[in-house]
SERO-4910 file (N, C-alpha, C, O; in steps of 0.05 Angstrom, whole numbers):
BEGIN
 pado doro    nc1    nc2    nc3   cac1   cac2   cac3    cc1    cc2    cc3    oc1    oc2    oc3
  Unk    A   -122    -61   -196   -144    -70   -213   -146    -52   -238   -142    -27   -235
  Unk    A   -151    -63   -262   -146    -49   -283   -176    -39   -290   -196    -54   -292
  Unk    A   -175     -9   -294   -200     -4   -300   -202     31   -316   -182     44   -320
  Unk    A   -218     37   -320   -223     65   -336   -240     79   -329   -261     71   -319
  Unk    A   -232    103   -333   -253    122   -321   -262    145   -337   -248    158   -353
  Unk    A   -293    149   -330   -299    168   -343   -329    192   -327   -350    187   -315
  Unk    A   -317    220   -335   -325    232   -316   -336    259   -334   -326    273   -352
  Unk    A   -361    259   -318   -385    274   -337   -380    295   -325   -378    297   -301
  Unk    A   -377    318   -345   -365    353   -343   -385    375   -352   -384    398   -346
  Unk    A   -405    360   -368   -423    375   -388   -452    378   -382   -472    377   -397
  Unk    A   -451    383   -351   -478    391   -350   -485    418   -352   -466    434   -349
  Unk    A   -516    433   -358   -517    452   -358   -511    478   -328   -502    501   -328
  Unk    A   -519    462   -310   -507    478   -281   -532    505   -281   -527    529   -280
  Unk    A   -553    494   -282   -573    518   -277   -568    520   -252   -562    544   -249
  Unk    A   -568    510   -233   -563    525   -208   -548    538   -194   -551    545   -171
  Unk    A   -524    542   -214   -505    559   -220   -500    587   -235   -480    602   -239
  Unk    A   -535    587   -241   -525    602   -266   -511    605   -293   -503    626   -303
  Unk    A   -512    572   -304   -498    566   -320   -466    564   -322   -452    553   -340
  Unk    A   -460    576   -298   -431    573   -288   -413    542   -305   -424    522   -315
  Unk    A   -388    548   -303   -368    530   -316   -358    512   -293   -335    516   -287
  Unk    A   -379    486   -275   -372    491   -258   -347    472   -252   -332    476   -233
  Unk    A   -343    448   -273   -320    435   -269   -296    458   -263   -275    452   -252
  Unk    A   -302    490   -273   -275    496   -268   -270    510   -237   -250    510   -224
  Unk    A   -296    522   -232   -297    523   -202   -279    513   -183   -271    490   -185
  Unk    A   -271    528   -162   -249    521   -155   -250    512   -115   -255    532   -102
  Unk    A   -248    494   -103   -239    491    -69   -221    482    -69   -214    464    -85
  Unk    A   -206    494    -47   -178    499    -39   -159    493    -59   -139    478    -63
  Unk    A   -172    512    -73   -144    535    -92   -140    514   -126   -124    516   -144
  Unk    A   -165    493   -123   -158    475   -138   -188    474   -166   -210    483   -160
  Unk    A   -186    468   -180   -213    459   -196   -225    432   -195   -210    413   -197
  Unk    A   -253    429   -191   -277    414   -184   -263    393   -200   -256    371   -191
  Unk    A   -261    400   -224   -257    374   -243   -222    360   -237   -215    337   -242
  Unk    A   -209    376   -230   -181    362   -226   -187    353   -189   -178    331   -182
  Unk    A   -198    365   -174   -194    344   -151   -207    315   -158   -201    296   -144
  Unk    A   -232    310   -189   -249    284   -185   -221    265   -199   -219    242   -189
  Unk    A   -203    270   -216   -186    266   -233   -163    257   -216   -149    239   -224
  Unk    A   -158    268   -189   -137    261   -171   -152    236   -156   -135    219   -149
  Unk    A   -170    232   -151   -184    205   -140   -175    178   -161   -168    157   -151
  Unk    A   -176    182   -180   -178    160   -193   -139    159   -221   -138    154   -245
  Unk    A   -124    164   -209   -103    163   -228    -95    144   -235    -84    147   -257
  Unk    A    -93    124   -229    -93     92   -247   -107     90   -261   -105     68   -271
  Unk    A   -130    107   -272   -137     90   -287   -131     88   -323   -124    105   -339
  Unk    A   -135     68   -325   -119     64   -351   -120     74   -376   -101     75   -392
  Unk    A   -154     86   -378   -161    110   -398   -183    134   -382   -203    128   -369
  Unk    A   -175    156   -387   -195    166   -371   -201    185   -387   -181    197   -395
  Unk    A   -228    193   -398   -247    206   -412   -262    218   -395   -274    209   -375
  Unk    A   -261    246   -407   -281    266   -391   -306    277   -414   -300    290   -434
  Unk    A   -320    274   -411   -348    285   -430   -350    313   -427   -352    320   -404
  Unk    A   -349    327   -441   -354    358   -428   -331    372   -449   -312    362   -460
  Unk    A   -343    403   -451   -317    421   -460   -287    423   -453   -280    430   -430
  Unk    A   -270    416   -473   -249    422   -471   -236    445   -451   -237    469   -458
  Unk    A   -223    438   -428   -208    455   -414   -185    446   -400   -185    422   -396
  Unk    A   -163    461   -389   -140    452   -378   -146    432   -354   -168    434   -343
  Unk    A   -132    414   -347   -130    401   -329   -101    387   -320    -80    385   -332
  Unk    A   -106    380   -297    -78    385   -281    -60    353   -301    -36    353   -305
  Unk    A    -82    329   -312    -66    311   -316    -80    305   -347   -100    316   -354
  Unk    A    -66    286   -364    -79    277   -391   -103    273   -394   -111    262   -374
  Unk    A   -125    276   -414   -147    265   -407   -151    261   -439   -139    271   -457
  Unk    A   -173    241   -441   -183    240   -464   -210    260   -465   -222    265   -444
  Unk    A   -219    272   -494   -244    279   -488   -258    280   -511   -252    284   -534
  Unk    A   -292    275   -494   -307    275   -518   -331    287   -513   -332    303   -494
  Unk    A   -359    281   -532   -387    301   -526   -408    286   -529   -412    272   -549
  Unk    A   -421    288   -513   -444    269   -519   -465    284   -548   -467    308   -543
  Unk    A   -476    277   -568   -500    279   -590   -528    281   -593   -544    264   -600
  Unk    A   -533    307   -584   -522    329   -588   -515    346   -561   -534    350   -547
  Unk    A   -495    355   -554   -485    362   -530   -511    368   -510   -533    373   -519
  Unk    A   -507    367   -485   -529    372   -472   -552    354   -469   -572    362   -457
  Unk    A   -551    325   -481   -564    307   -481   -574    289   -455   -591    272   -450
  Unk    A   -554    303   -440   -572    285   -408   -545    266   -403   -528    264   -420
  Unk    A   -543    253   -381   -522    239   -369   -526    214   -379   -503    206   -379
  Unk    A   -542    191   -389   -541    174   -402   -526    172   -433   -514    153   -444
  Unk    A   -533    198   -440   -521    201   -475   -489    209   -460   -469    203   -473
  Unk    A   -488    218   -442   -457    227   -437   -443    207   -432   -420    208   -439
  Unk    A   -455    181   -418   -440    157   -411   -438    142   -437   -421    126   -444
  Unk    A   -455    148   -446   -448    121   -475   -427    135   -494   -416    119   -509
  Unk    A   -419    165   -496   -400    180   -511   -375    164   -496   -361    149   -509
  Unk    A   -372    168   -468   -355    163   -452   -341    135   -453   -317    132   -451
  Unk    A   -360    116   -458   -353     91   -466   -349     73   -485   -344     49   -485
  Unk    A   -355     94   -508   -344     93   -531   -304     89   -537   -289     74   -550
  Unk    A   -304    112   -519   -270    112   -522   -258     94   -506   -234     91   -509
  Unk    A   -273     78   -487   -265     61   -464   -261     24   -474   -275     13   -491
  Unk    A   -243     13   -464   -235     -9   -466   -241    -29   -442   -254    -50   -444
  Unk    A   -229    -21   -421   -235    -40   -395   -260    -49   -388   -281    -36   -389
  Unk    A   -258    -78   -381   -272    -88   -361   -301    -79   -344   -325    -85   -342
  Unk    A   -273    -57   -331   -289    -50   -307   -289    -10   -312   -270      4   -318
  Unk    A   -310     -5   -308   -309     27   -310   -317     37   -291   -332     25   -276
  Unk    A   -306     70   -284   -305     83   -255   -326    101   -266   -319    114   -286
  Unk    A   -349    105   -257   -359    132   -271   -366    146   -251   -376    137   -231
  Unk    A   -359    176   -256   -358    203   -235   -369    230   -246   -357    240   -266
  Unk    A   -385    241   -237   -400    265   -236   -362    286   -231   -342    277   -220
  Unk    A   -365    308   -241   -349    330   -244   -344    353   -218   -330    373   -220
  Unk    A   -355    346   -200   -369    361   -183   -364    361   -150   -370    379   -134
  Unk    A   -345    327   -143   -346    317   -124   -327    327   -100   -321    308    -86
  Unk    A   -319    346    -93   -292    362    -81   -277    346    -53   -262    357    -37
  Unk    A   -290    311    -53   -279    308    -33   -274    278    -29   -265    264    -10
  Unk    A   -283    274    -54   -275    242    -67   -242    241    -61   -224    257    -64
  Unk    A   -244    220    -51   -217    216    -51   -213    174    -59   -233    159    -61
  Unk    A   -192    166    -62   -175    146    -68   -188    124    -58   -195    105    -72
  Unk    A   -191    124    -34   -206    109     -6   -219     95    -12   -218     70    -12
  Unk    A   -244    117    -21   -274    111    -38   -275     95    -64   -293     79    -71
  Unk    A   -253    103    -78   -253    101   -116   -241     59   -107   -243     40   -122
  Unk    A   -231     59    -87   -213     25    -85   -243      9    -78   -252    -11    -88
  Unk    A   -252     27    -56   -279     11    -46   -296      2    -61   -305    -21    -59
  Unk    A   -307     23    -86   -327      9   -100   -307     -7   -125   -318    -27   -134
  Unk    A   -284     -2   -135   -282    -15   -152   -271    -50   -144   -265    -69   -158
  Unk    A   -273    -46   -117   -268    -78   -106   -293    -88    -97   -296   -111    -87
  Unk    A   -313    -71   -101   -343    -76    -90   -355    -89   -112   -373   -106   -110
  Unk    A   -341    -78   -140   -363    -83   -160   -359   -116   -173   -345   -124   -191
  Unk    A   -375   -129   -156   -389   -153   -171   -408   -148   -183   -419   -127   -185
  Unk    A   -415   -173   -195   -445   -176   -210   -442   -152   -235   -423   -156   -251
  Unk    A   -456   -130   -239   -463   -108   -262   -442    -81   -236   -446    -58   -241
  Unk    A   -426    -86   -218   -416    -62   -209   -429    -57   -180   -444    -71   -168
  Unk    A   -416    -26   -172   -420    -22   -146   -427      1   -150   -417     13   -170
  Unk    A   -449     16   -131   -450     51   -131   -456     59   -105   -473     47    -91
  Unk    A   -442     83    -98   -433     92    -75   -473    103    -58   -492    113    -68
  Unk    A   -469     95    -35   -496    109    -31   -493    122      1   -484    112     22
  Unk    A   -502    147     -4   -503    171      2   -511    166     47   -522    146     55
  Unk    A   -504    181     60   -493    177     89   -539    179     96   -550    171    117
  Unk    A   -552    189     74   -573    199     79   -594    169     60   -619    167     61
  Unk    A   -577    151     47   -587    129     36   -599    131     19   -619    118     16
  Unk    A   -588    151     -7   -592    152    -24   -568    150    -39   -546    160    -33
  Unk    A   -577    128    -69   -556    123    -86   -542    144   -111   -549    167   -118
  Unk    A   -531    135   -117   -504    157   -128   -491    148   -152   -467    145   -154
  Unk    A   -513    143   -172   -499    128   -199   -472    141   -215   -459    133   -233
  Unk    A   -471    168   -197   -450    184   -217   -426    181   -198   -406    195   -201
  Unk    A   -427    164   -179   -403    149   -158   -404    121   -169   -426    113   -161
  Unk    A   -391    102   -183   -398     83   -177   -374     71   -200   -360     84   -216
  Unk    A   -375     42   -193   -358     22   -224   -372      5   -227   -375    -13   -211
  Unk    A   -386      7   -252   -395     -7   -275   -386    -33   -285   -362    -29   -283
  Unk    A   -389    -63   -296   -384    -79   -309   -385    -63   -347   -405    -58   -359
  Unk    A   -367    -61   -352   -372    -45   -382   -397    -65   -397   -418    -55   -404
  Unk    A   -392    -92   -401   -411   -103   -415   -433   -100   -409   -446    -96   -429
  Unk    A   -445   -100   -392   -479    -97   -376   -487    -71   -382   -511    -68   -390
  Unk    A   -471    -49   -379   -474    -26   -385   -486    -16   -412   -504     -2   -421
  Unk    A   -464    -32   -422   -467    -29   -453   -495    -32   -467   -509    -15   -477
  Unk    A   -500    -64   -464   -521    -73   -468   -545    -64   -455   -567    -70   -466
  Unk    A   -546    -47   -430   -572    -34   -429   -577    -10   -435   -600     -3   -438
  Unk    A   -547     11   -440   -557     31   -464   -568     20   -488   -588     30   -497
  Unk    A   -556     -1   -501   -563     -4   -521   -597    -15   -527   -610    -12   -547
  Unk    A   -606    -29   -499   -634    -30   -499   -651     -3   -501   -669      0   -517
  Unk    A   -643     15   -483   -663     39   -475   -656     51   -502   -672     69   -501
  Unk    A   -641     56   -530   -643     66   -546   -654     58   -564   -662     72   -582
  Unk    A   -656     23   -561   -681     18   -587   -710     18   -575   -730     17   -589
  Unk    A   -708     19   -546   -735     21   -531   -748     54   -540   -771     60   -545
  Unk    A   -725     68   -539   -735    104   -543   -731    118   -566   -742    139   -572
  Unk    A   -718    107   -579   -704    117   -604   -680    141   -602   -668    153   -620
  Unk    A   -678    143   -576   -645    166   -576   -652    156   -535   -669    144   -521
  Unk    A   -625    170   -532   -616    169   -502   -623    199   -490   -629    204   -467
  Unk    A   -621    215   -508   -620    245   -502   -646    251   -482   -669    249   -489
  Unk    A   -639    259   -458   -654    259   -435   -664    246   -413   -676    253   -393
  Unk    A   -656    219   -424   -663    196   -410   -645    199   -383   -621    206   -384
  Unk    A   -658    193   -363   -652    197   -325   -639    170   -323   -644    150   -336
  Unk    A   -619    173   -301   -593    151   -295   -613    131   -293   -612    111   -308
  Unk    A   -634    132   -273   -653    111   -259   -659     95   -284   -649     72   -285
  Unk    A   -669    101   -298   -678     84   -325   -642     64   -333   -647     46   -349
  Unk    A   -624     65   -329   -599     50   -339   -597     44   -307   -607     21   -305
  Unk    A   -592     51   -288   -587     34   -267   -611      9   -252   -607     -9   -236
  Unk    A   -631     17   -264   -658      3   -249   -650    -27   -255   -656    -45   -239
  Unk    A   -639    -31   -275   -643    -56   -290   -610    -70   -282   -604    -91   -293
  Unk    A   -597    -62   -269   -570    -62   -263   -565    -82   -231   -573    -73   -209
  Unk    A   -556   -101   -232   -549   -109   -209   -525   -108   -194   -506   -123   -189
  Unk    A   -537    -71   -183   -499    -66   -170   -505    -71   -138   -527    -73   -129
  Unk    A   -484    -73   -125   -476    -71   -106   -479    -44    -89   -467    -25    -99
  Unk    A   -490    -40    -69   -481     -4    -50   -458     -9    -40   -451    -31    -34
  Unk    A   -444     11    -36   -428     18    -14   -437     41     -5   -447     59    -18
  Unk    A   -435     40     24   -437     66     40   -423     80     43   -405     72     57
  Unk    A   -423    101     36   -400    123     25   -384    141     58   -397    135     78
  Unk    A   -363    157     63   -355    155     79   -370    192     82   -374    202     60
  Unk    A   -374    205     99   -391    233    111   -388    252     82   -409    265     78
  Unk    A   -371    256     67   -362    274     47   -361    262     25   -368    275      5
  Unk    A   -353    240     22   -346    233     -6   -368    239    -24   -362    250    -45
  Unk    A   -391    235    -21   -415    232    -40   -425    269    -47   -443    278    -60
  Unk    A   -403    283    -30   -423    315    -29   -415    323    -63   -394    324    -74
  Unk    A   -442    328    -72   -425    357   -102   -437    378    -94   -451    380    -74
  Unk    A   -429    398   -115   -422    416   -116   -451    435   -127   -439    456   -132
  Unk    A   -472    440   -132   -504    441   -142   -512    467   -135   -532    477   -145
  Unk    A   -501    480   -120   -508    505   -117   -487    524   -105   -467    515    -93
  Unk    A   -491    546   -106   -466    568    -96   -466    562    -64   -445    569    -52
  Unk    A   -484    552    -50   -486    547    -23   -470    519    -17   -460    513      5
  Unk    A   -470    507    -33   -459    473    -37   -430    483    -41   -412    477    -26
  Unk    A   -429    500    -63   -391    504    -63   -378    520    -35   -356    519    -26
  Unk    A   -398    534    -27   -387    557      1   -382    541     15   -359    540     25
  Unk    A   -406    517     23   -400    501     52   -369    481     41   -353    474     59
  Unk    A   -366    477     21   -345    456     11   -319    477     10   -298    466      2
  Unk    A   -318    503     15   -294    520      4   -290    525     37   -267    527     47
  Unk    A   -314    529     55   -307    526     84   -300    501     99   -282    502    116
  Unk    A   -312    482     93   -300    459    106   -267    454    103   -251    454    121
  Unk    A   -263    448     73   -241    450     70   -217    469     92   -193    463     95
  Unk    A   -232    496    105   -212    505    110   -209    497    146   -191    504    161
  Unk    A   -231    480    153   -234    484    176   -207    464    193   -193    447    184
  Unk    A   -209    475    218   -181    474    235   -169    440    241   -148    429    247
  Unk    A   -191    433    236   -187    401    240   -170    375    223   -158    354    229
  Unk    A   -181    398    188   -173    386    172   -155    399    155   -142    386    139
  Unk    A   -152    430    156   -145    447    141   -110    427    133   -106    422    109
  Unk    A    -90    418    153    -75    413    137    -72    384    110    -61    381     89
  Unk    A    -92    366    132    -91    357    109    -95    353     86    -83    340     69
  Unk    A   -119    368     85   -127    381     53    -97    406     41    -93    411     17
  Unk    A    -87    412     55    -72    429     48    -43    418     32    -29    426     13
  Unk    A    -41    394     51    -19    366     40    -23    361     13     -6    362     -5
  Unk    A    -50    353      9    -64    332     -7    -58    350    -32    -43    340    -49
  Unk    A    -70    380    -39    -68    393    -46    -39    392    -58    -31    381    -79
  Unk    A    -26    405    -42      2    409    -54     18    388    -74     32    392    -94
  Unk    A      9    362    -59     23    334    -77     12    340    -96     27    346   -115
  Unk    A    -15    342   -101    -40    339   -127    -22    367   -146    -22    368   -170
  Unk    A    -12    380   -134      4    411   -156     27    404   -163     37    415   -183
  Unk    A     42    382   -149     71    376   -150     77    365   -166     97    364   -180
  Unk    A     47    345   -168     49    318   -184     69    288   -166     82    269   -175
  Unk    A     63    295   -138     83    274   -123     62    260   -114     42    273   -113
  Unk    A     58    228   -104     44    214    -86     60    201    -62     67    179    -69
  Unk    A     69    207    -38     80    210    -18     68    211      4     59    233     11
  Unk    A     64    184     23     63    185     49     77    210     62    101    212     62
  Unk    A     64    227     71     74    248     91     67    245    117     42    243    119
  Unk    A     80    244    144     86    244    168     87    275    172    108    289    168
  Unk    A     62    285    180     61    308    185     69    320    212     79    343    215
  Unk    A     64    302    233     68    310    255    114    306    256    128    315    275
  Unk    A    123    297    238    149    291    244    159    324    229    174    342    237
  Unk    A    144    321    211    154    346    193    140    379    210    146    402    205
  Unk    A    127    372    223    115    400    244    136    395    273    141    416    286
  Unk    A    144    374    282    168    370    295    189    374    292    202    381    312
  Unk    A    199    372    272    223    385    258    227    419    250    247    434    253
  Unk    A    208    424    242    203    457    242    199    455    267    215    438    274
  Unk    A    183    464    290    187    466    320    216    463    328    225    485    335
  Unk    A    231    448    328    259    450    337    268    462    328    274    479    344
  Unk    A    277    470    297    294    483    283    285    507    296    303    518    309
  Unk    A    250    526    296    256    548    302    264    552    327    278    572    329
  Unk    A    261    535    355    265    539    373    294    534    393    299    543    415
  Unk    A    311    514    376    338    511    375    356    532    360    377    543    367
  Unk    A    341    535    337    361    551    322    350    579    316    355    598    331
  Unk    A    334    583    294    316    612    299    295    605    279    295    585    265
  Unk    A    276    628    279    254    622    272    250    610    250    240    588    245
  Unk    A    265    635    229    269    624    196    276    600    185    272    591    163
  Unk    A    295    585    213    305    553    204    279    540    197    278    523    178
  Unk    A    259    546    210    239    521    211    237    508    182    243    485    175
  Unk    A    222    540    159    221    521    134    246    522    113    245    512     91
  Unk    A    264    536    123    285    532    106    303    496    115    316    484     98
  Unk    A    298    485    145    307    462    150    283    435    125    290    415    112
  Unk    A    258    446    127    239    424    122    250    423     90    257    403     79
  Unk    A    249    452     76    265    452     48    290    431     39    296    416     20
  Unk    A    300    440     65    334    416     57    320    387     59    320    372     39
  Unk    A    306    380     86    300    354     84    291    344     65    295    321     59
  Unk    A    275    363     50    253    347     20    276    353      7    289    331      9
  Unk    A    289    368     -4    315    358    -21    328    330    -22    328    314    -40
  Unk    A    344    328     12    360    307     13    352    283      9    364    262      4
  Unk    A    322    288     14    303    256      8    303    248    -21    311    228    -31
  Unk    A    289    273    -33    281    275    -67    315    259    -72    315    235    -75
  Unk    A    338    273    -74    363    263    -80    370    230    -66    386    215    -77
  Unk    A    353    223    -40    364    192    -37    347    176    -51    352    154    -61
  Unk    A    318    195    -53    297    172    -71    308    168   -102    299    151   -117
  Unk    A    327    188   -108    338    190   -136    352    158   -139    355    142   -158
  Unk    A    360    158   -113    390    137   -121    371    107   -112    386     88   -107
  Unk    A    348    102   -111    341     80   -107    329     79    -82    311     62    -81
  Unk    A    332     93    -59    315     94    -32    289     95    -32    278    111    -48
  Unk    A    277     81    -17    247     84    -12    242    128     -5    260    144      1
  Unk    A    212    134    -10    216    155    -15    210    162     20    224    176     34
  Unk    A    188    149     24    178    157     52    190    156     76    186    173     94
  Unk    A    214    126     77    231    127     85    261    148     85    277    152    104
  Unk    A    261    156     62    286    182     56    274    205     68    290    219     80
  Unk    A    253    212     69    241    225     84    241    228    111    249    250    120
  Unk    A    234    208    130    232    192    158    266    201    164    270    214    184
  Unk    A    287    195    148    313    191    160    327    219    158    343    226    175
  Unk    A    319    235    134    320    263    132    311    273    154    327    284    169
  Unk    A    285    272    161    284    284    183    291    280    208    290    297    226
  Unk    A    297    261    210    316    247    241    335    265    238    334    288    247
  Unk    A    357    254    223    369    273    214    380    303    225    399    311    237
  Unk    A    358    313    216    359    347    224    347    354    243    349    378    250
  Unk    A    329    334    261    320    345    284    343    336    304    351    349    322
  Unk    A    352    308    297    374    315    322    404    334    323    418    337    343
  Unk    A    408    343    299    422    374    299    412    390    311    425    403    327
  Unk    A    385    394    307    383    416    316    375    418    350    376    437    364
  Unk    A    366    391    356    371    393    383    399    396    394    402    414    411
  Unk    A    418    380    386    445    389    392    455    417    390    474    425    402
  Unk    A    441    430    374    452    452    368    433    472    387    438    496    391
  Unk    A    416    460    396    396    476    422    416    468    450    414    480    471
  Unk    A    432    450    448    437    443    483    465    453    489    474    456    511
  Unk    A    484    461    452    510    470    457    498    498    471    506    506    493
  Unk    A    473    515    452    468    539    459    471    543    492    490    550    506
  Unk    A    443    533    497    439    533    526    459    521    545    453    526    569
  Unk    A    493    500    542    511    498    555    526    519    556    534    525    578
  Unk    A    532    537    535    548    559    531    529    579    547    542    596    559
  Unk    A    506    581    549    499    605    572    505    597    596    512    611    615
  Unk    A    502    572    597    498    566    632    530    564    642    537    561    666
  Unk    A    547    566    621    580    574    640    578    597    635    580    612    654
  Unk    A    574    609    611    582    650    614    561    654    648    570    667    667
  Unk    A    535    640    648    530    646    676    545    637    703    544    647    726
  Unk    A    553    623    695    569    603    726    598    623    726    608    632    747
  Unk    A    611    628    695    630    647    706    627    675    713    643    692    721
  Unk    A    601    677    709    602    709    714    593    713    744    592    736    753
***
């Protein structure tokens, strides 16, 4: 579905301390590039807020006069915007993921969809917008007020006929206080989930999107070190992502070059576990 996104960076963060907090970082990453990895299709994506590095292209701009409140930030935002349909996202979200960003933008009939919260509260800075409806009710509340500057989401959503979705345990958390980023820099690490945030992560640095079979690729290290020796484990998983990257080169599916790579090398190295253990069990039978 073709659509654009735009994601508000420029708040003040008093509960931060004024902190920079798009650049704030869980698991090893910044606030504002994990909201940016949720949504990479989309076709223009504009961030409101100060200029800073980010992991992928962005457009950017400022709402008039900076610091104007999240309404004046969305109408900067949609200025540069073309599509249809718009994704709009708070800077802040460390756990948004893809899942969520398909749900509402297939949710949004009527004026759009916005994500609402596991506690039933709505989430205008989660949500996709109809651009025209949008438009037209900033453009009311500014001849109603004479500027946007401070004006509260509620005043542009009230009048809005979106859709909820119910958001999944995390998606809806930000980031609002140093206690909000601790519990989000701990979760992340906890034992349940730690690798696959750790996956997700790594693709998001690589710049790869790749089905990973983690349990084949933690199976394959297990054999290698225990057939062969320890160090094989990730020097085997290294070759496998090579020989894949090189068959996906020539036209192979990637996930699949993957899948056969690792077949592959785990049944070497089981073979290479049973020559071991045949060759002891005659030095024992002859001895």
């Amino acid at each position: 579905m073709s659509y654009d996104a735009i994601v508000l960076a420029g708040g003040a963060a008093q509960r931060l301390g004024g902190a920079d907090k798009p650049a704030l970082s869980v698991g090893g990453r910044a606030l504002l590039d994990r909201v940016l990895d949720a949504c990479p299709d989309a076709r223009t994506t504009v961030v409101v807020g100060g200029r800073r590095a980010t992991a992928r292209p962005v457009r950017w701009t400022r709402e008039d006069p900076p610091g104007g409140g999240p309404v004046a930030a969305l109408d900067a935002g949609l200025r540069l915007t073309s599509a249809e349909l718009v994704l709009v996202l708070s800077a802040d979200l460390p756990f948004l993921d893809r899942e969520t960003v398909g749900t509402l933008l297939d949710a949004a009939g009527g004026d759009g969809a916005m994500l609402r919260d596991p506690d039933g509260r709505d989430q205008p800075l989660v949500a996709a917008y109809r651009a025209e409806p949008l438009r037209r009710e900033i453009a009311l509340l500014a001849a109603e007020h004479g500027t946007l500057t401070g004006l509260p989401l509620r005043a542009l959503t009230a009048a809005l006929d979106l859709a909820r979705v119910t958001s999944r345990p995390l998606a809806s958390f930000d980031c609002d206080t140093w206690d909000d980023l601790a519990a989000a820099r701990a979760r992340i690490r906890e034992h349940g989930s730690v690798l696959e945030q750790w996956i997700t992560a790594v693709k998001s640095e690589l710049g790869i999107n790749l089905p990973v079979d983690t349990k084949t690729l933690l199976d394959l290290a297990r054999d290698a070190a225990h057939g062969v020796a320890r160090p094989a484990a990730p020097l085997t998983t290294f070759l496998v992502g090579y020989a894949a990257a090189h068959a996906a080169a020539t036209g192979a599916d990637p996930a699949q070059a993957v899948a056969e790579a690792s077949r592959k090398a785990a049944d070497l190295a089981l073979r290479w576990a049973d020559e071991a253990a045949s060759d002891t069990a005659e030095r024992n039978g002859s001895g």
